[in-house]
N, C-alpha and C positions, 0 to 999 in steps of 0.2 A: 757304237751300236751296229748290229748286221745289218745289211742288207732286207734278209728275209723278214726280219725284226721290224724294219722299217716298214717294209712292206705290209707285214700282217697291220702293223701298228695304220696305217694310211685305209687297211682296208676297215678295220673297226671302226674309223671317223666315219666314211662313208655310208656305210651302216648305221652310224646314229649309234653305236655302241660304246661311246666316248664323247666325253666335249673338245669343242676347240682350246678351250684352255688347256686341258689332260693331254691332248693330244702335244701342244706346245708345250710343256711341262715335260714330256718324255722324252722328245725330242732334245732338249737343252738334257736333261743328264747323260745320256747316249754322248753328245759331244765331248761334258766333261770326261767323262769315263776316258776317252780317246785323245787329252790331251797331251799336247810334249810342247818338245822346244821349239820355240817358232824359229822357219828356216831361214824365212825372208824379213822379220824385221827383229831388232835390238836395240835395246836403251841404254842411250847413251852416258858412258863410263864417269864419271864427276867425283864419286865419293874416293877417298885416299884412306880409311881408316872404315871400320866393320860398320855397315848400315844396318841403325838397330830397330827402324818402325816404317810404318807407311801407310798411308791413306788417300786415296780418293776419293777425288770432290763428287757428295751424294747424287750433287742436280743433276750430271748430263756423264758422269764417269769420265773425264777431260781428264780435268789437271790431275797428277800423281806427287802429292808429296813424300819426301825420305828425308830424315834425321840420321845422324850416324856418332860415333863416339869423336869425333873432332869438334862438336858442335854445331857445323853445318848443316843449313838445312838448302834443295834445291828440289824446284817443282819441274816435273817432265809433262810436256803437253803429249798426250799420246793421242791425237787425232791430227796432228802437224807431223809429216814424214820429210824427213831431210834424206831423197837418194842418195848413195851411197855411189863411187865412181869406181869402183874394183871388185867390185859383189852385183850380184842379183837383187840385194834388198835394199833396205831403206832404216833410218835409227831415227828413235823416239827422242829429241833434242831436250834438251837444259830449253827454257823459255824463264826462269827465274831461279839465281842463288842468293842465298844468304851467307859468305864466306869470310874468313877472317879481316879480308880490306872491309866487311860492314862493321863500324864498329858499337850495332847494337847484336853482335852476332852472340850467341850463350858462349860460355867460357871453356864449359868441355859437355860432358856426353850429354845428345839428347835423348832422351827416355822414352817420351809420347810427345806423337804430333797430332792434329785433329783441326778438319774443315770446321769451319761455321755452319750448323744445322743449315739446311737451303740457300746457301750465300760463299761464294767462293771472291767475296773481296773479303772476308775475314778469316786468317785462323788463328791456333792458338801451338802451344810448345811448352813442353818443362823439361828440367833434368839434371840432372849433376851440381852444374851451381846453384840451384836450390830457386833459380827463378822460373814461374810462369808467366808466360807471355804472350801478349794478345797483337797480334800483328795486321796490319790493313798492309793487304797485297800489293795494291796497286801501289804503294810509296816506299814497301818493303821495311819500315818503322814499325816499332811497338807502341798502341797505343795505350797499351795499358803493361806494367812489370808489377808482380807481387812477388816481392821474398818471402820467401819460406822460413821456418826454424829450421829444417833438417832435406838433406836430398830427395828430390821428388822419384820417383818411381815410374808414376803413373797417373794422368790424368783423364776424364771424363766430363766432357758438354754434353748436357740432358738434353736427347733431342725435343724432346717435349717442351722442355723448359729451358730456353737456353741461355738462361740468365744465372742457373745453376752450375756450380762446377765443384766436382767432388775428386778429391786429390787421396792418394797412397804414396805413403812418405815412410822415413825409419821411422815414426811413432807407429804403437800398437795400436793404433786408433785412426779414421779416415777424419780427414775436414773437408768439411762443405764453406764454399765460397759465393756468395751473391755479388756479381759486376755491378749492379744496382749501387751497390754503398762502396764498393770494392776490398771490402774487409772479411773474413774470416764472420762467419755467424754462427758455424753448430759442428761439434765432433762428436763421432763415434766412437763411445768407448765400452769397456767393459769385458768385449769379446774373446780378441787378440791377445796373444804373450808374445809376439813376435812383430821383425817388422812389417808390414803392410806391404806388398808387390803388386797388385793390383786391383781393379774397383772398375763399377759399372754402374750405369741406372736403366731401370727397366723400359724397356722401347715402350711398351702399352703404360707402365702409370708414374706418374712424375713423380708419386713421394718413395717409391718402393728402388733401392739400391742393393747393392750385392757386391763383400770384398772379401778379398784370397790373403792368405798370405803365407810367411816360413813357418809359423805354424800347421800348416796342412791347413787350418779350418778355412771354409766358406761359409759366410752368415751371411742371412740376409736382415733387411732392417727396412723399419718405415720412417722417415725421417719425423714423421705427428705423432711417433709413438715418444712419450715422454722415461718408461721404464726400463730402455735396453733395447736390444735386437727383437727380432721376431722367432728365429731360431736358426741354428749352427745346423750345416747338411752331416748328416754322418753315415759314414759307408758303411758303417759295422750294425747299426739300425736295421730292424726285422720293416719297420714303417710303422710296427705294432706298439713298441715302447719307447724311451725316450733314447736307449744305444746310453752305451759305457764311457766312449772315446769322444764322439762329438766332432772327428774328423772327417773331411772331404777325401783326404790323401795321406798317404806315408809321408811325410818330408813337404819339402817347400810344394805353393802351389801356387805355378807357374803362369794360367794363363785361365781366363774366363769369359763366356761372351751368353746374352739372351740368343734365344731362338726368334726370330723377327716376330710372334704373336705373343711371345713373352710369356707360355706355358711352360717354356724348360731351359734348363740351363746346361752346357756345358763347359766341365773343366777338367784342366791337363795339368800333372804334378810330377813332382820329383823321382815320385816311385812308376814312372812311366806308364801311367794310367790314362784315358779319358774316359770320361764319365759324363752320362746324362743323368740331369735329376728333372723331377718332376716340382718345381715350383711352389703351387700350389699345397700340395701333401707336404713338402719336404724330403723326399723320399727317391733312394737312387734307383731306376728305372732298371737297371739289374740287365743290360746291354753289353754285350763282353766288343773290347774294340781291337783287343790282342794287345802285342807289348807295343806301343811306343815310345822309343828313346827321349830321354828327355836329360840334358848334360845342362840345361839353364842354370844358371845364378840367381838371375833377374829374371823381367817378367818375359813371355817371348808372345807375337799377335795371331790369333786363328782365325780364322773366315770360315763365313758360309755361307750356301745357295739360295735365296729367296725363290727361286724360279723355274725351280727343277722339282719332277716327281720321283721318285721319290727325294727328301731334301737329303745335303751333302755338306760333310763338317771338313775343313782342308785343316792339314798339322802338321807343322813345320816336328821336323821327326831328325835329330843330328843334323846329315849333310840330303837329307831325301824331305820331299815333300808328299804328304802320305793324304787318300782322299777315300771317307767313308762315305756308307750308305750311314745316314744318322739315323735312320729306324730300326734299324735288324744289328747294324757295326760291321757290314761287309765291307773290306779294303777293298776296293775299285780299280786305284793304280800306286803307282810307286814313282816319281816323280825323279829323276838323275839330272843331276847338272851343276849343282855347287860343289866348291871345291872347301867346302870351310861349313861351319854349323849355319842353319836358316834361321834367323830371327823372327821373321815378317812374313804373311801373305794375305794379297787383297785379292777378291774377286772383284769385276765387273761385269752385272749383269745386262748391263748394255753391249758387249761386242763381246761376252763369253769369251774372254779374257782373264787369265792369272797372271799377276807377279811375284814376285818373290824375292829378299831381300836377305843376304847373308852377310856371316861375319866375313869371306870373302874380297867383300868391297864392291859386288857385283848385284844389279837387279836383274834378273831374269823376266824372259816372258813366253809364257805358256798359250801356248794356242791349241782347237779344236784341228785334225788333218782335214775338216771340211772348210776349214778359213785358209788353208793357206794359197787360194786362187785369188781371193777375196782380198787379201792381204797385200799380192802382188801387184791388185788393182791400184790396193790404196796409195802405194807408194811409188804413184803414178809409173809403171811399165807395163806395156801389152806387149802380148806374144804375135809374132807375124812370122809368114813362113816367104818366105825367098831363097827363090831354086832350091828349096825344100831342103833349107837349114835354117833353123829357128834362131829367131834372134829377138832381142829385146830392146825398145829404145823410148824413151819418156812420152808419155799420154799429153796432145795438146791440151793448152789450156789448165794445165793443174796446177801453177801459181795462182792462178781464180777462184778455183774449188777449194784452195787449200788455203785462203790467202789466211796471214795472222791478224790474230784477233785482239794483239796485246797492243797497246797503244805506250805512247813513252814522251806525253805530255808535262808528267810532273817527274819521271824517273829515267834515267839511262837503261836500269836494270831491266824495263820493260815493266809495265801495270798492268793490273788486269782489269777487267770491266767484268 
């Protein structure tokens, strides 16, 4: 955001012509808009083969987890800065892996990873070998494995209900899992002629779900409803009739996520499309986003802004990570820095913060150019001027500010609390 931008924007607050929320609201997408490569810090390198997911822990935006096609999975604490002795910056450390010497480590690719709604001593994982797995952090074990019949895809913990978990596997059809009994209770079928790539449940109501798949279709469903789906989105639909096709997309469809009040949904498919639909109606919202590349297989992860006005959809686009306005579809920025397709990106709305996660083998991390003072702070160095050449040398006291918070009571690998 400009200057003058900022400025008018500072003076409408003043004026009363704005709230403090709209006003912070504007403020945070101005920064997105303005993000790159952060100068001064980097996340430290672990993975050996494409990292294919990621997510950060809900509660406080800390832990970073990545899954990648070896299996492995490893958590980055990104509010722990390990200075760096040959650079100016600082790197976001390994604080927990999951690696082949574990030997409850998955057998080969993982698919989806996912915190525990409110609670970063549990997560969960599926993929390739066909197991779900429910992990207690602090002991780095599973405390729960369920086989699958066929390779998972794609998994989803209800935040609402997070005792549900609804899985996308090669069947045409999703299965809902209750931890409760730990068995399989309800699948979705009827919709799908293909395999299943991805699956959600709605942030606002706990029976209402949503899965993609090589089909193109996107149907939504109620899991109370006993006769089928609720109805398939389809592009070719006026909103007026019931539409011929009954497709989301040409071709597979890649990737899908709610809008956080659960009004609308977006998705990203093979024919390089993103689309918003309108929920509710069933009906696509007729938003042009331009062409996004889309070379996926499998599913790939999207993100977006809770916190910005107007709100902003990120999309992993080949080797670029591309960031719209999500009301109008204006491209904002164009994102450079992988050397390989993007799989993955998280935002965090606690330090407006992106990552990003490619077949590479590299996570990247995107920063506002208004953090990057902020940044230098954190990775403990301040600027001093002597005889007026700047030099940089570590902030007292930042083993204190920073001290770790993992404890290694019952594990070597470090627990977390």
């Amino acid at each position: 955001m400009r200057f003058d931008s900022r400025l008018n924007l500072l003076y409408d607050l003043q004026r009363g012509c704005i709230s403090a929320a709209t006003f912070s609201r504007t403020q945070m997408a101005g920064k997105i808009a303005e993000l790159c490569l952060s100068k001064s810090l980097d996340v430290e390198r672990c993975h050996r083969s494409p990292v294919n997911t990621l997510h950060l822990d809900p509660v406080e935006g800390r832990y970073l987890l990545s899954a990648g096609a070896s299996g492995q999975i490893f958590i980055h604490d990104t509010h722990e800065v390990d200075p760096t002795e040959h650079s100016n910056g600082g790197t976001l450390k390994v604080v927990c892996r999951i690696d082949k010497s574990n030997r409850h480590c998955h057998e080969f690719s993982v698919e989806s990873i996912q915190w525990w709604p409110l609670d970063t001593g549990v997560f969960a994982s599926s993929g390739m070998d066909r197991n779900f797995k429910l992990w207690d952090t602090n002991r780095l074990r599973p405390v729960l494995v369920q086989k699958m019949e066929r390779r998972i895809y794609r998994h989803h913990v209800s935040s609402l209900n997070s005792q549900m978990v609804l899985f996308a596997t090669e069947y045409p059809y999703a299965q809902i899992m209750d931890l409760r009994v730990g068995t399989k209770i309800h699948q979705l079928s009827g919709a799908h002629r293909g395999t299943l790539l991805t699956v959600a449940w709605s942030p606002t109501c706990e029976n209402i779900c949503v899965t993609g798949g090589s089909d193109g279709k996107c149907v939504l469903w109620d899991i109370r409803y006993s006769r089928g789906h609720l109805t398939a989105l389809d592009v070719h639909s006026d909103g007026k009739g019931r539409g011929a096709h009954r497709k989301a997309h040409d071709g597979r469809l890649v990737s899908l996520k709610f809008t956080p009040d659960g009004t609308g949904l977006v998705t990203f498919g093979e024919d390089n499309a993103v689309r918003l639909w309108d929920v509710a109606l069933a009906k696509n919202r007729q938003i042009n986003f331009g062409r996004v590349k889309c070379h996926a297989l499998k599913g790939v992860k999207i993100a977006m802004t809770t916190d910005t006005s107007p709100p902003m959809v990120i999309v992993p686009s080949d080797q670029l990570v591309k960031i719209f306005d999500l009301t109008s579809g204006l491209k904002l920025i164009d994102l450079t820095g992988h050397f390989n397709s993007v799989n993955a990106v998280e935002y965090c709305s606690f330090s407006n913060r992106l990552y990003s996660a490619g077949s590479d083998r590299n996570i990247l991390l995107w920063t506002s150019t208004d953090l990057l003072d902020e940044e230098a702070n954190q990775k403990g160095y301040i600027q001093q001027e002597e005889s007026g050449v700047a030099t940089r040398k570590p902030r007292q006291g930042l083993s204190v500010v920073t001290q770790d918070n993992w404890s290694s009571d019952e594990d070597d690998n470090g627990p977390m609390r």
